[in-house]
Structure formats: structure tokens, C-alpha cells
C-alpha positions as CSV (number, residue, x, y, z in Angstrom):
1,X,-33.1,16.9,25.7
2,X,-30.0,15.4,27.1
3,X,-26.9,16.0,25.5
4,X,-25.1,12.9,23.4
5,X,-22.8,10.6,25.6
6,X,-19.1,10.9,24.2
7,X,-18.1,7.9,22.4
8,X,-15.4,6.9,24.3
9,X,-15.4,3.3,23.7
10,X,-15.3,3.8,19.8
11,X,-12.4,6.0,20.4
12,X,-10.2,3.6,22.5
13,X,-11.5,1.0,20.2
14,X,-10.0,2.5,17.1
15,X,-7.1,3.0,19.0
16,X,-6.3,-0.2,20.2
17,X,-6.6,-1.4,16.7
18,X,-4.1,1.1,15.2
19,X,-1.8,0.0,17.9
20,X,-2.4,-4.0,16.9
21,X,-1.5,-2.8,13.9
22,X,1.7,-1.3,14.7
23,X,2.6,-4.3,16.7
24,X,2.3,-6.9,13.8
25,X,4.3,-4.9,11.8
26,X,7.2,-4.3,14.5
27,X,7.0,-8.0,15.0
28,X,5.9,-10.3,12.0
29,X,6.8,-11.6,10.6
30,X,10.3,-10.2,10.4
31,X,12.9,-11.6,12.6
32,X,14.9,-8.3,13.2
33,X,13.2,-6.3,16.3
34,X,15.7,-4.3,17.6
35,X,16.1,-0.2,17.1
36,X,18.6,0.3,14.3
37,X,21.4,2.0,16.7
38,X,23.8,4.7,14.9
39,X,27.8,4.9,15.3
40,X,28.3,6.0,19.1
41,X,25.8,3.3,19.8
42,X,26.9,0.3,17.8
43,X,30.1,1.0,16.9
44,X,31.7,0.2,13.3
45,X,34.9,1.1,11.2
46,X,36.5,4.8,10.2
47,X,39.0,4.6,7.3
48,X,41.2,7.4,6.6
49,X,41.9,8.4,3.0
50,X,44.8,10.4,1.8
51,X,46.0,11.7,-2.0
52,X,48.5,9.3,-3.6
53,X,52.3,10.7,-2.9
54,X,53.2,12.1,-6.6
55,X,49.6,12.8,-8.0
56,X,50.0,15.7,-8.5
57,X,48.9,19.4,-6.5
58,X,45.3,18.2,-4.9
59,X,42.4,21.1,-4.9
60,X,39.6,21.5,-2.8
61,X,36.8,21.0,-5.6
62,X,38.6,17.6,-6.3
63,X,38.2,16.5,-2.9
64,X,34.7,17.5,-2.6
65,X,34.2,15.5,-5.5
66,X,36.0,12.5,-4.6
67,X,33.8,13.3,-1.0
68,X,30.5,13.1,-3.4
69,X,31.4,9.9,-5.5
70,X,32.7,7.7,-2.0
71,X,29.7,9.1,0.2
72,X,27.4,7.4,-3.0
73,X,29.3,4.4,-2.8
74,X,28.9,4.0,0.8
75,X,25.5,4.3,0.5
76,X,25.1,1.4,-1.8
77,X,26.3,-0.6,1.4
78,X,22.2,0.4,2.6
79,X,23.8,1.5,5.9
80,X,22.6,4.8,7.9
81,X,24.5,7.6,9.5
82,X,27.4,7.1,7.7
83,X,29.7,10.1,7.7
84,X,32.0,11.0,4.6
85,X,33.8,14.1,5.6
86,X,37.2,16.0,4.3
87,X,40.3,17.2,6.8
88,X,42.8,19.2,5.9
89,X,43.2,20.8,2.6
90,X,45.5,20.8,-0.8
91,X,48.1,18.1,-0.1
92,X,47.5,17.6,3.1
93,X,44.0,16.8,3.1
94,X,42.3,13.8,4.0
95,X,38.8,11.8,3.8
96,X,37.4,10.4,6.5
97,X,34.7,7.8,6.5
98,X,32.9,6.3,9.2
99,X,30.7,3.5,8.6
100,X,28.5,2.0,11.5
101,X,27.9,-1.6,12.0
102,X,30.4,-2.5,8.5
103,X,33.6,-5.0,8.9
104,X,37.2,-3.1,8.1
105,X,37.2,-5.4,5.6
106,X,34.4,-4.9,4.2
107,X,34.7,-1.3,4.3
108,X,38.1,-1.3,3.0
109,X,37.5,-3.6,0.0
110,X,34.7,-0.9,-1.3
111,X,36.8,2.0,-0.7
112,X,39.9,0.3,-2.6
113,X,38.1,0.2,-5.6
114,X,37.9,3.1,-7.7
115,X,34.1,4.9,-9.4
116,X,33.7,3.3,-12.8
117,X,32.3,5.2,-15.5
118,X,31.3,3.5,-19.0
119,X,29.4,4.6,-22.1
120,X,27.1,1.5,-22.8
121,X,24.3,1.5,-26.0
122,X,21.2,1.2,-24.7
123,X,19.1,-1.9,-25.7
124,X,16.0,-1.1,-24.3
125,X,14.7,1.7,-22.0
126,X,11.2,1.8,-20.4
127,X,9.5,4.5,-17.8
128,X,8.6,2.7,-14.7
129,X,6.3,5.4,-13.2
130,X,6.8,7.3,-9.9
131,X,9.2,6.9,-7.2
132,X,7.7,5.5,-4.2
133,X,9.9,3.9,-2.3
134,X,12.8,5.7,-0.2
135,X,14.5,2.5,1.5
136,X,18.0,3.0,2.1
137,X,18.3,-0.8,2.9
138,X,20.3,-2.5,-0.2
139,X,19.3,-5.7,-1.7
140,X,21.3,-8.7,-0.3
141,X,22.4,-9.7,-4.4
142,X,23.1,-7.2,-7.0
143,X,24.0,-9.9,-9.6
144,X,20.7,-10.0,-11.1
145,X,22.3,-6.7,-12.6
146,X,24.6,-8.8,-15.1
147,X,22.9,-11.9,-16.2
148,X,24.6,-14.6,-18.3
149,X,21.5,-15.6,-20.9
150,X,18.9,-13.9,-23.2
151,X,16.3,-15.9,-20.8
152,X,18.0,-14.4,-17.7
153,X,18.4,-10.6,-19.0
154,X,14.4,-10.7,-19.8
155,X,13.7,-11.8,-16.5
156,X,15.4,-9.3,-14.6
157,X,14.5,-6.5,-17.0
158,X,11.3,-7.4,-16.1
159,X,11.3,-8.0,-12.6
160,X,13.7,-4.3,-11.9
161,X,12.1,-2.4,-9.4
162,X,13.1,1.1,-10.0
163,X,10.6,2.2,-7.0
164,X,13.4,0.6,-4.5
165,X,16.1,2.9,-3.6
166,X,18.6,0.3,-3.4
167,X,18.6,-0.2,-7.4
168,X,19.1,3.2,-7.8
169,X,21.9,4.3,-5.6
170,X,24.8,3.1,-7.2
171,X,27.7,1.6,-5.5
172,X,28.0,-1.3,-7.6
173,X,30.8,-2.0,-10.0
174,X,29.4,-3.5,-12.9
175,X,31.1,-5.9,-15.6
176,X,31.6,-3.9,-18.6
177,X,32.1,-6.5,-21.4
178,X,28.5,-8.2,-19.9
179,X,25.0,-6.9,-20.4
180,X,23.7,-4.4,-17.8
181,X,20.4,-4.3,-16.1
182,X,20.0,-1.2,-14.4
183,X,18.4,2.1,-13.3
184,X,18.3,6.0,-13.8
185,X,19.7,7.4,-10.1
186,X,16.0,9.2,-9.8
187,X,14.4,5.6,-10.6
188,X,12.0,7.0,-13.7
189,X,13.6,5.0,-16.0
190,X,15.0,1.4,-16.3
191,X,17.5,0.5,-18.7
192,X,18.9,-2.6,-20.7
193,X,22.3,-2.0,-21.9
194,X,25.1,-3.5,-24.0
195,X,28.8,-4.4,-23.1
196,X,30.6,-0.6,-22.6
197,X,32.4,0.9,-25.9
198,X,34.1,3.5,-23.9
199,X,35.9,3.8,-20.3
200,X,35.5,6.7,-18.3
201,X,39.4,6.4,-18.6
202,X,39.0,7.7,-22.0
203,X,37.7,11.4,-21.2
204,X,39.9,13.2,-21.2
205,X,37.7,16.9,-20.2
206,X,34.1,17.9,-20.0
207,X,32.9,20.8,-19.2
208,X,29.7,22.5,-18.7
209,X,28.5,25.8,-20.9
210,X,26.1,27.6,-23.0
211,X,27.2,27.6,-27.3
212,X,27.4,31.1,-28.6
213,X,24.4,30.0,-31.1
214,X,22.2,29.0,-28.2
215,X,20.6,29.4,-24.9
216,X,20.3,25.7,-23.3
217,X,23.6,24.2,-21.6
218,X,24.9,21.6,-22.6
219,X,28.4,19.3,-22.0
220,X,31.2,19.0,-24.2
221,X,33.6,16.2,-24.2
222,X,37.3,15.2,-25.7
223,X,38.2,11.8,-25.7
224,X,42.0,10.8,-25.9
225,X,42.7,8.5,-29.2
226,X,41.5,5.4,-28.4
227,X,38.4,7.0,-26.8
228,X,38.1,8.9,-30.4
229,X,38.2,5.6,-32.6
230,X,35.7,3.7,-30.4
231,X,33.4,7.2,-30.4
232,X,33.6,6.9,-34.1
233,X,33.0,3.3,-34.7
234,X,29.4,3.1,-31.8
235,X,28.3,6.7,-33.4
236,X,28.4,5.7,-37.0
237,X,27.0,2.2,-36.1
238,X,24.1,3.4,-33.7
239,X,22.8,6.8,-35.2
240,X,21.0,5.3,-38.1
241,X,19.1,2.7,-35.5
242,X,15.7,3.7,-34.0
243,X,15.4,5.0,-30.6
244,X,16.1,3.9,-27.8
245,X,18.8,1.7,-30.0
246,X,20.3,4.8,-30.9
247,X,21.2,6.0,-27.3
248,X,24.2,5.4,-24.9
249,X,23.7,5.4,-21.2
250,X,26.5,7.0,-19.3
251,X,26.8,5.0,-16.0
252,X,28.7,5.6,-13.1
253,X,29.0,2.8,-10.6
254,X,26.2,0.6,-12.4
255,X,23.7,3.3,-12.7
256,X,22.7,5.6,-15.2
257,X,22.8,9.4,-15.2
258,X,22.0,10.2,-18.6
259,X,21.1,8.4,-22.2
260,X,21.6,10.8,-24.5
261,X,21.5,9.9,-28.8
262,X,23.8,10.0,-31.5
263,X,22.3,12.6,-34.2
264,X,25.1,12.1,-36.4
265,X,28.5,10.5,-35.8
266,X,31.3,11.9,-34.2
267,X,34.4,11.6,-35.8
268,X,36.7,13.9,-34.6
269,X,37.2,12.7,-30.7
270,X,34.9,15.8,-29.7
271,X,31.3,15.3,-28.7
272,X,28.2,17.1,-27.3
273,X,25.2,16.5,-25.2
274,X,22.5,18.6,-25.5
275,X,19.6,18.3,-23.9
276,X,17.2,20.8,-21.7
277,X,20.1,20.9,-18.8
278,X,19.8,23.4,-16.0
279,X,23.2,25.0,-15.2
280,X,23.4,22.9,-12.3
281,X,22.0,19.8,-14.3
282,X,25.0,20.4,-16.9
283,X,28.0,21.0,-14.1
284,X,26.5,17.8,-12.3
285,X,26.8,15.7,-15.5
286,X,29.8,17.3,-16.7
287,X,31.6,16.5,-13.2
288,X,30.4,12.9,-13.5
289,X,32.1,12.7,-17.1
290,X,35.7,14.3,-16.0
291,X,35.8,13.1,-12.3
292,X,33.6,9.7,-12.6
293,X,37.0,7.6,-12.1
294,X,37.6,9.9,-8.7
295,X,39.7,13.2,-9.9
296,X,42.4,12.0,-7.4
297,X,44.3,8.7,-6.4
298,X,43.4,7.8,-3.0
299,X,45.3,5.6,-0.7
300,X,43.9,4.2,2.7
301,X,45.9,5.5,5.2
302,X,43.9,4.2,8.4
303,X,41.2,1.9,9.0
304,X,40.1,1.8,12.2
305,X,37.4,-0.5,14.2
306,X,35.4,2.0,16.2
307,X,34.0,0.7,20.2
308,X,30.4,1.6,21.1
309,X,32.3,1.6,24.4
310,X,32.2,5.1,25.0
311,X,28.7,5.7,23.7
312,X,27.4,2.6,25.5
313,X,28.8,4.4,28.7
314,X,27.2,8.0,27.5
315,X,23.9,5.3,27.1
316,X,24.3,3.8,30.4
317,X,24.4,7.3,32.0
318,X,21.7,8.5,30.0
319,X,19.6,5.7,30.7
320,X,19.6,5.8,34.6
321,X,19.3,9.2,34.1
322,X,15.8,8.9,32.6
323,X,14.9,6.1,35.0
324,X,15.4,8.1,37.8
325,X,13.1,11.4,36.2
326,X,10.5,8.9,35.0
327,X,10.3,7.2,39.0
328,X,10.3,10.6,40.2
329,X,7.8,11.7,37.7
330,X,5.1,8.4,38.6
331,X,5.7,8.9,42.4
332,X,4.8,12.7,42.1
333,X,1.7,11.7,39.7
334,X,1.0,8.9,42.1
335,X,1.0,11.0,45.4
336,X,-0.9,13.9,44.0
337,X,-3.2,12.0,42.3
338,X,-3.8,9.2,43.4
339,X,-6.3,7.2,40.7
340,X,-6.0,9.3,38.4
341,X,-1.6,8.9,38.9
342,X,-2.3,5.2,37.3
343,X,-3.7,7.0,34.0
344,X,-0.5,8.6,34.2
345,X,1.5,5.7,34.6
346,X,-0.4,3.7,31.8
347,X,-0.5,6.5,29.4
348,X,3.4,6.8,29.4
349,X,3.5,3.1,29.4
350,X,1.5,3.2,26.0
351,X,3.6,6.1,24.5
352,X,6.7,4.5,25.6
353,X,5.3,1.1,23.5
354,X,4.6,3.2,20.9
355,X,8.0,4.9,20.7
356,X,9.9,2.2,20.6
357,X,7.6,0.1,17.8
358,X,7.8,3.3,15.7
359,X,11.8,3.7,16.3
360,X,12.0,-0.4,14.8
361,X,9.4,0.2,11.9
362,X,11.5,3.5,11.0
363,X,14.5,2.4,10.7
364,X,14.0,-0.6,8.9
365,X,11.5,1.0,6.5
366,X,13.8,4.4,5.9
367,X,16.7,3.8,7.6
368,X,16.3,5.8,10.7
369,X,19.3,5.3,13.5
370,X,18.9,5.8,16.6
371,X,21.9,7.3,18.2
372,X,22.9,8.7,21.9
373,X,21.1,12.4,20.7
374,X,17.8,10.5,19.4
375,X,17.8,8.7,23.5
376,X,18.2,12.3,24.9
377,X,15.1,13.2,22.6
378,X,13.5,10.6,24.1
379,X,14.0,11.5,27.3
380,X,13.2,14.9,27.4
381,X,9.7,13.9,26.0
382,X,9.0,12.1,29.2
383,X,8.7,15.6,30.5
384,X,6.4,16.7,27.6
385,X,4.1,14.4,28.1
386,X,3.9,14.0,31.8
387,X,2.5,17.9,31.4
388,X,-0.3,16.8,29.1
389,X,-1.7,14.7,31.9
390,X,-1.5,17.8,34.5
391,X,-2.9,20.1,32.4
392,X,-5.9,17.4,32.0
393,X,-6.0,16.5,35.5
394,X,-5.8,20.1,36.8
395,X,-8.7,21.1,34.7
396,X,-10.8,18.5,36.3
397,X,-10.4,19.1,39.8
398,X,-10.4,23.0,38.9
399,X,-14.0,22.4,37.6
400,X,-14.8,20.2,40.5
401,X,-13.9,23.1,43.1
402,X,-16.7,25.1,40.8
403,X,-18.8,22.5,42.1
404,X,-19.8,20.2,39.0
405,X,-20.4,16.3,39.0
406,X,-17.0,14.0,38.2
407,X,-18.6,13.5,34.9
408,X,-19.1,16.9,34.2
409,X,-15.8,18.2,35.1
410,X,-14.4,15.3,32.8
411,X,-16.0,16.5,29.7
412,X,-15.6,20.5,30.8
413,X,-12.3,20.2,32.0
414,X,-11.2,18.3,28.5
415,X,-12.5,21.4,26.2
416,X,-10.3,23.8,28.8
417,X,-7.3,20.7,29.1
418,X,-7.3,20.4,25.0
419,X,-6.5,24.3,23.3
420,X,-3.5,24.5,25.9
421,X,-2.2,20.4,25.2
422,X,-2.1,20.9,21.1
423,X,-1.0,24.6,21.9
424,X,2.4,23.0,23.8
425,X,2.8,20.0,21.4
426,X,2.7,22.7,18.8
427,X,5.1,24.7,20.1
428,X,7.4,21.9,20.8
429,X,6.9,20.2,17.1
430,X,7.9,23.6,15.5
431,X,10.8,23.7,17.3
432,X,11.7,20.1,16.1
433,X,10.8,20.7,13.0
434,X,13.1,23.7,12.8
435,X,16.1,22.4,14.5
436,X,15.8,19.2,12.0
437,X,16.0,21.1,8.7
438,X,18.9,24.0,10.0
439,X,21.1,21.5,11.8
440,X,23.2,18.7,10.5
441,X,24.8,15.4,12.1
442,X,23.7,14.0,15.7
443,X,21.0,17.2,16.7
444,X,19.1,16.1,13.8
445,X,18.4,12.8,15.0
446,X,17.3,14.6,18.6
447,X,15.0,17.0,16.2
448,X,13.6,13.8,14.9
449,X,12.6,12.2,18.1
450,X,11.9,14.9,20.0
451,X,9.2,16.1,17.0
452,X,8.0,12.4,16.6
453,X,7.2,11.8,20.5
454,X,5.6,15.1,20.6
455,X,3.4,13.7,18.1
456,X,2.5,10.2,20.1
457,X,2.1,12.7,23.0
458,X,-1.2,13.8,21.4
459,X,-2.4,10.7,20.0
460,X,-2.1,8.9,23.2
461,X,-4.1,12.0,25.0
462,X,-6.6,12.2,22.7
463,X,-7.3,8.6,21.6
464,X,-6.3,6.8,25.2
465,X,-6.0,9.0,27.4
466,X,-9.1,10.9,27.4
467,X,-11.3,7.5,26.2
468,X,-9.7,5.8,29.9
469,X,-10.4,9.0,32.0
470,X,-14.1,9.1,30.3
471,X,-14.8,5.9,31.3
472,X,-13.4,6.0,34.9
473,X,-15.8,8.2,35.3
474,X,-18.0,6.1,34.9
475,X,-17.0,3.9,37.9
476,X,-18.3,3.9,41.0
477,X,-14.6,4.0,42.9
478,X,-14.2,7.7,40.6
479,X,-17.8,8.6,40.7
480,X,-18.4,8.2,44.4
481,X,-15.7,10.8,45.0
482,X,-12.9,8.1,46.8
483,X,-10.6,9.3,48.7
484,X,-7.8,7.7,46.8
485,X,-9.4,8.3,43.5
486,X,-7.8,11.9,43.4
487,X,-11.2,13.4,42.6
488,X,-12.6,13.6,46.5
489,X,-14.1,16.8,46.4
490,X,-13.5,17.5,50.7
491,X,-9.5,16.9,49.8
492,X,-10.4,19.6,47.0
493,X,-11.4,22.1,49.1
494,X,-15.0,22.0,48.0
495,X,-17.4,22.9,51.3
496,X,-20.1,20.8,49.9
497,X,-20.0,17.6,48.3
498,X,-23.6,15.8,48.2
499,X,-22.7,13.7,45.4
500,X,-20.3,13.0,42.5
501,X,-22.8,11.0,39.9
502,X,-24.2,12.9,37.2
């Protein structure tokens, strides 16, 4: 009996629909379809940030946590690649922040203001299931988060979505004396809160530790006086009420790091929260508490609209550079083999398509950037994947030389042509893989491309490459052995060649 004929139609068919299917998504019905291109690409604005003359001696923790509180507010911008780093140390230190694609004035209005931190009682409190959703794209109108009615508050309690990243990275400023609708930072929980009782202004320590009587951490706070009195007044009004009305969110920049309750009230401007804190989980909150207002004045020294100039130039460069390696690379393919060269030139055509459609979807899905590293990923993948069509082509003329039928040597020289493809893109993903999650800054987003067209490299060879050369085969310009088909077995070297049908 005859052995099955490979499906290659169903193959190519399922693949044209998943690439349909990438294409209305890249394209509709969203206006925007254009790469998301990092800082050396698109340019933006650095501002320069230096301790206030007469604050005071600066440390290194405090500017690592100033670092920490302006890298979450700059994320509530939804922009990408952003870079909060320090220079310098003690007084002489400095924060840098570059921003791609963000106004100086802009920027510079965001920076200016300062982390707000308020104790609020919380109204209402509600689990909203897991996190599914890691958009880094913020909504174009935060002020459902303070609405002016009981109508309005119900409305956007109920129409949160916790799920969306955006609502739970912080970087807004919220209205303390209105109602708050808001988020926990991991997005379990949604909150409604009151008007604010106490200003972060009015801790005056916290610290993280373990009592002598127990073995969970927890955080201990002093408040200065008028932090005491208002402590005293909310605790002895709000630990008699039912839960949740008998919990205080503490929110930093409009979002909500903890709700603990009230057991009894406080009374003498000393509080703590207990809970089941990690170490880490107490230091963290405890750091929010004493630092939440920044732990040191900051002035802007610089801000500074950064060209794409350069990069577009390092682009430019880049760019012909990879033109010229992909024209030498079809002319070789096309020369050697012939026919078979135009598989070539139609798979890379595909996996370039693909590349690019994924690039879009990416980075206005998660936020990928593309910068000048990502490009050079790119391009070395051109390489990559012009071997997978060698290895395959190699194979078949190898088996044709041992004297089998086009068709044959198609199917024979696939089962050789496959182990060694997945082998290479294996090797090369591992290698992206690696270099993503040990490196930091631009090499990560060359890891990322580099490991994502290795990927397209082996869907396009198994599910269009192979289905096109399968059904070549088929064709009488291929199966007749043509000399410009690539397959002629007398250019091949093979002494006899009687026929090339199966």
C-alpha cells in the first residue's frame, strides 16, 4: 500500500489563516501602525535631578528610594524604556531620567511634584480576581478616580478594571479631601475610599521588625501631634464599625499598598500593622510609610530634549547595512538555486511580514520598544534563517545525487533538513533567552528579537516553507528536473537521470 500523501495544503492553509489573523490585528481597526521606537530611535526628554542645597547630608539608600518612587511615577506616564538612574553619590549625587517620546514640559510638570501618601478609611473593598492584563499603556483620563456624586462613585467602582495595569501603577496624584476610586498595586483588590485623615507628612518614622512576643514582622509608626490627634479621632471612630468600614488604605500616588484595621484605638501617636509580612514585605511597606513624600527634596537641575539624530544615523547605517547582506544573501540563493532561490526569497519575505506585524502588536499590547539593539537583532536573524533554507535545500539535492525522485528527496531530505533546523533555532533561542534575563538596558531588547525571530524562523519553515516546497514538487517545471529549477539532476552530478516524477 502506498504511503499517505503529506498534507501540505492543510498546512499552508492553517498558516495563511494565522497570518490573516495577525494582519487584522496589526491593522484594524486601530489607527496606530507603526513599531513603538525606544529613546535612540525617537528621541524624548532627560531631566536632571539634584538634592535641594541645605537638606541636609543625602545617603545612598535615600536616593535609591527617591530612584524607586520617580521610576513608579514615570511609569504612570504608560511610556517604555524609560531610564531612572542615580550619578554621583552623598551630596553630590544626582537622578537622571530619560523619558522617550514625552514633552519637557510634560516631563517636568510630573517630576516637580512630590509622591503623596495619605491614610484614607476604606468604604468598600472587593476582590476582582486574577491579574491578567500587563499593559504598560495608561488610560488617556484618570479622573474617573475622584468622582463628584454618589451616582458617579458607583459607577466607577463598578466599572474599575483592576486587570489593567494602568490602574494599578500609580503615578497619579489624587485629591485627598474627595472620594477615591482605586486599586491595590498587584490589582487583587479594588477599593472605595473616603477623604484622607492623615498626610504622609505626618509620619514621622516607620520601621520594619519582629516584637520580642512574636515571630511575624510587622511596621511600627510615630506620628508627630497633629498626626497623633487625627490617629485618635479615625481609630476611635472606625474600630467599632464592621469590616471593611473599619480599615484604612494607605496610598501612595493614588494607589493602595495596604488596608490594614483598627483593633482598638490608638491614642498615643504610636501605631502598628500586623499582618503576615515577609521581612521584605515589612521593609517595603515600612519604606513607603517614612519615604512615601520622597526622603529628599529634589530640584530639577536640567531638562533636556534628546535628538533621535544620532540614533537615526546609527539606523540609517544599520539599515543599508542589512540591505546590502539581505541582496547579497537572495543573489547567492538565487544563483545556486535557481527555483528553489524564489522559496528563499518568499520565505524571508513572509518572516520579515511577520516580524514587523509582531514588533506593532507587541508593543502596543505590552509595551515592547524597538530600539537600535532590537534592529541589529533583526538583522542578524536574516542570517539565521537564510541557513534554514540551505540546510533544507542541501538535503534535497543530497538525496537526489543518491538517486531518488524530486518527490522523494522532498519528503526524505525534510526528516534529514528538520533535527538539524530545530537543533540551530534551539541553540540560538537559549542563547536569547539567557542573555535576556542576565543583561539589563539596550542588549535585552537585542535578546528579545533575536529569540523572537528565531522563533518565526521555525514557523515559517515548517508551516510555509516546507507546504511551498511540497507542492513545487508537484509541478511539472520542478518535477521534470529543469534546468533552472535548481533540482536538474545532470547539474547535480547524478550519471543517470531517467526521470524526476515519482
Amino acid at each position: 500500500m502506498a504511503a499517505p500523501r503529506p498534507q501540505y495544503g492543510r498546512t499552508f492553509g492553517i498558516f495563511v489563516i494565522l497570518l490573516a489573523a495577525l494582519a487584522v490585528w496589526t491593522w484594524f481597526p486601530n489607527t496606530d501602525h507603526a513599531p513603538r521606537l525606544g529613546l535612540d530611535l525617537r528621541g524624548g526628554t532627560q531631566v536632571t535631578l539634584t538634592p535641594r542645597p541645605g537638606s541636609g547630608a543625602v545617603t545612598d539608600a535615600q536616593m535609591l528610594q527617591a530612584v524607586d518612587i520617580i521610576r513608579q511615577r514615570v511609569n504612570g506616564l504608560g511610556v517604555a524604556e524609560a531610564d531612572v538612574t542615580t550619578q554621583g553619590s552623598g551630596a553630590n549625587a544626582a537622578i537622571v531620567v530619560s523619558v522617550p517620546g514625552v514633552s519637557e514640559q510634560g516631563i517636568a510638570e510630573t517630576l516637580k511634584q512630590t509622591a503623596k501618601l495619605e491614610f484614607r478609611p476604606v468604604v468598600q473593598e472587593d476582590i476582582t480576581g486574577a491579574v491578567t492584563d500587563t499593559s504598560t499603556a495608561a488610560p488617556k483620563d484618570q479622573g474617573w478616580q475622584q468622582a463628584s456624586s454618589a451616582a458617579a462613585l458607583a459607577d466607577a467602582y463598578k466599572g474599575i478594571d483592576c486587570s489593567k495595569s494602568a490602574n494599578r501603577q500609580g503615578g497619579f496624584v489624587s485629591d485627598d479631601t474627595k472620594f477615591l476610586v482605586t486599586c491595590s498595586r498587584d490589582g487583587s483588590l479594588k477599593y472605595l475610599l473616603e477623604p484622607a485623615f492623615i498626610q504622609g507628612t505626618n509620619v514621622t518614622n516607620a520601621t520594619a521588625g519582629i516584637p520580642q512576643s512574636g515571630t511575624s514582622w510587622q511596621v511600627d509608626l510615630t506620628f508627630d501631634s497633629a498626626g497623633a490627634k487625627k490617629l485618635s479621632d479615625a481609630s476611635t471612630q472606625m474600630y467599632v464599625k464592621p469590616t471593611p468600614q473599619n480599615q484604612f488604605a494607605i496610598v501612595l500616588d493614588g494607589v493602595v499598598f495596604s488596608s490594614p484595621y483598627f483593633k482598638e484605638p490608638i491614642l498615643g501617636g504610636s501605631a502598628q500593622i500586623t499582618g503576615s509580612f515577609t521581612q521584605q514585605q515589612a521593609t517595603d511597606l515600612a519604606n513607603v510609610l517614612k519615604y512615601g513624600a520622597l526622603p529628599v527634596t529634589l530640584d530639577i537641575a536640567e531638562v533636556t530634549s534628546l535628538s533621535p539624530t544620532l540614533g537615526n544615523d546609527q539606523l540609517n547605517a544599520g539599515l543599508l547595512a542589512g540591505a546590502i547582506g539581505l541582496v547579497l544573501v537572495l543573489l547567492y540563493v538565487l544563483l545556486y538555486y535557481r527555483g528553489l532561490g524564489l522559496v528563499a526569497v518568499a520565505s524571508l519575505a513572509v518572516a520579515a511580514a511577520l516580524l514587523y506585524m509582531f514588533v506593532v502588536v507587541l508593543g502596543r499590547s505590552l509595551g515592547f520598544t524597538l530600539t537600535l539593539a532590537g534592529v541589529t537583532g533583526a538583522i542578524v536573524a536574516i542570517g539565521i534563517t537564510a541557513d534554514s533554507f540551505i540546510v533544507y535545500f542541501e538535503r534535497i539535492r543530497d538525496e537526489i545525487r543518491d538517486g531518488r525522485s524530486l518527490r522523494a528527496a522532498v519528503d526524505a531530505g525534510w526528516v534529514r533538513a528538520r533535527r538539524t533546523i530545530l537543533a540551530a533555532d534551539f541553540v540560538t533561542g537559549l542563547a536569547a533567552a539567557v542573555l535576556y534575563f542576565i543583561s539589563i538596558g539596550s542588549v535585552r531588547g537585542f535578546a528579545f528579537t533575536l529569540g523572537l525571530t528565531t522563533m518565526i524562523d521555525v514557523a515559517v519553515a515548517f508551516m510555509f516553507t516546507r507546504p511551498l516546497v511540497g507542492e513545487l514538487a508537484r509541478t511539472k517545471f520542478f518535477s521534470n528536473g529543469n534546468k533552472l529549477s535548481g533540482v536538474n539532476p545532470a547539474s547535480l552530478g547524478v550519471v543517470s537521470a531517467e526521470g524526476m516524477g515519482a
